[in-house]
C-alpha positions in Angstrom: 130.0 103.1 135.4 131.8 99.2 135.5 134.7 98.2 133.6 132.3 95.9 131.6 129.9 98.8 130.8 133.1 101.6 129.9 134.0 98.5 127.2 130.3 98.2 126.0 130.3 102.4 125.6 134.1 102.1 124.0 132.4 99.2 121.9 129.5 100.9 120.7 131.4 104.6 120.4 131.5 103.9 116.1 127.9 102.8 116.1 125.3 104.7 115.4 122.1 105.8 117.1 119.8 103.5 115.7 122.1 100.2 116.1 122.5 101.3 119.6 118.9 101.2 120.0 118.3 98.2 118.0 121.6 96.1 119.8 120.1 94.6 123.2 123.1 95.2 126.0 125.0 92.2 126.6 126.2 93.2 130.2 123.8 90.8 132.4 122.2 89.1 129.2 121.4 85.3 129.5 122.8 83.8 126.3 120.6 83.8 123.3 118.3 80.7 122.4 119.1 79.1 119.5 117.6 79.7 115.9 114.0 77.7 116.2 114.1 77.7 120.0 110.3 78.3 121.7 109.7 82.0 123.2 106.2 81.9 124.6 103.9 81.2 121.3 107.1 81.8 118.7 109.8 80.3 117.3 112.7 82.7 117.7 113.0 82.2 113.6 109.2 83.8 113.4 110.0 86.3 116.0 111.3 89.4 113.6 107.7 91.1 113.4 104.4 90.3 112.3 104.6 87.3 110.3 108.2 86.9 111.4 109.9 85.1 108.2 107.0 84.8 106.5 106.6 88.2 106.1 110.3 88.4 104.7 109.0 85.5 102.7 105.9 87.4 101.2 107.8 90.2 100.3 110.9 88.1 98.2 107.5 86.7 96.6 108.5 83.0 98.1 104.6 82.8 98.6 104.3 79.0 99.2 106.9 79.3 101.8 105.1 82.6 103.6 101.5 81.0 104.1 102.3 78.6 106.8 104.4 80.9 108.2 102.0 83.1 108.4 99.1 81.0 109.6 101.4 79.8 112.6 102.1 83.2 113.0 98.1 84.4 113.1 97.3 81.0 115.1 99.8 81.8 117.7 98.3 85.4 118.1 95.1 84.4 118.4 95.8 82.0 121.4 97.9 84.2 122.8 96.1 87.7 122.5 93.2 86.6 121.2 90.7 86.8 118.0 90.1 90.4 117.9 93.3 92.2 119.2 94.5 95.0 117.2 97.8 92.6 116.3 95.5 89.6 115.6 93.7 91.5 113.1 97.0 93.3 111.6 98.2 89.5 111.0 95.2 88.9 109.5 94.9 91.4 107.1 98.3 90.3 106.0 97.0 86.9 105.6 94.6 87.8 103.4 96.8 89.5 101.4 99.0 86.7 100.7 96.0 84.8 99.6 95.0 87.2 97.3 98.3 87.5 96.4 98.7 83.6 95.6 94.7 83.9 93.7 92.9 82.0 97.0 90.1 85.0 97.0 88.0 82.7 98.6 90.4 82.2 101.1 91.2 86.2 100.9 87.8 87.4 101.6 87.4 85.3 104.4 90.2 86.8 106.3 89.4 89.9 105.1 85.4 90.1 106.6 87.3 88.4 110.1 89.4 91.0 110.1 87.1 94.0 109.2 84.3 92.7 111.6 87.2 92.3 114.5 88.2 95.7 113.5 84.6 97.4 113.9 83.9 95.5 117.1 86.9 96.7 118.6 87.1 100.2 117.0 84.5 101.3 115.7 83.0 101.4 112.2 84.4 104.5 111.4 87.9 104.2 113.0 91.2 104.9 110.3 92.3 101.1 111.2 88.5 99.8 109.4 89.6 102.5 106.3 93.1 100.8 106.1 91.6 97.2 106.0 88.2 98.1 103.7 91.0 99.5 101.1 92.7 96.4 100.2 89.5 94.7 100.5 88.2 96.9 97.8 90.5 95.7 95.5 89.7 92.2 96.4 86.3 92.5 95.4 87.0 94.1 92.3 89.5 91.5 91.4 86.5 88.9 92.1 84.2 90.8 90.1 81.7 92.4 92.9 82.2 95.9 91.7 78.9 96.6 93.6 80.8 95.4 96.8 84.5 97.3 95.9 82.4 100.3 95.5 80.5 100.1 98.6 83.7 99.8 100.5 85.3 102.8 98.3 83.0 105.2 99.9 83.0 103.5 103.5 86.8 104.7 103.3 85.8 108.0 101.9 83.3 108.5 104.4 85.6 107.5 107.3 88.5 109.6 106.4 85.9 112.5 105.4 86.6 113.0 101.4 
């Protein structure tokens, strides 16, 4: 072991397991790019999960300031991994959520069929992923009124996760 890397270990000796896991090493580390610096299709400020900040947004109910957030976020997936990766389609589902969240159903829906029909083609019709978007979708429907449609999708989850 280096000097530099007996001082990292002295350093992290109080920390815990998780923050050692979660704090990159700083022994040959470039320095970091500034807050709103590019990495590949991200702004570093986006770059804390799905959604990034407009994720943290959605959830402090700062929904105006989430969406476009967000729909950089889900634009930047698609060109980079493309319209029916699982990670797209995560983003998307989110997406739809904040629309129904901010009363766009329209807008909602939309994202949600995308996402179910990128789900299916990619999964399977009766994978858990296609139960865990037609559930929220449900709910959707019923908040539109189609309790025909929220139904349908009711037993499409019960029937995919065998209830």
């Amino acid at each position: 072991m280096t000097d530099s890397s007996h001082d990292e270990a002295d350093e992290n000796a109080g920390s815990s397991d998780l923050e050692q896991t979660l704090t990159p090493s700083t022994a040959n580390a470039s320095p970091a790019p500034d807050e709103g610096a590019t990495i590949g299709p991200y702004r570093l400020l986006e770059k804390i999960g799905d959604g990034g900040m407009g994720t943290l947004f959605m959830t402090q109910g700062r929904l105006d300031e989430a969406e476009p957030l967000m729909v950089e976020s889900l634009q930047g997936q698609e060109r980079a991994l493309g319209a029916d990766h699982p990670s797209t389609t995560t983003m998307r589902v989110v997406l739809a959520e904040l629309y129904h969240d901010m009363r766009r159903l329209e807008e909602s829906r939309v994202q949600f069929q995308q996402a179910l029909q990128a789900a299916e083609q990619t999964l399977g019709p009766n994978d858990r992923v296609v139960a865990d978007i037609l559930e929220p979708y449900a709910v959707l429907l019923a908040t539109m009124g189609d309790g025909a449609g929220a139904a349908e999708m009711r037993a499409r989850v019960a029937k995919i996760r065998g209830k």
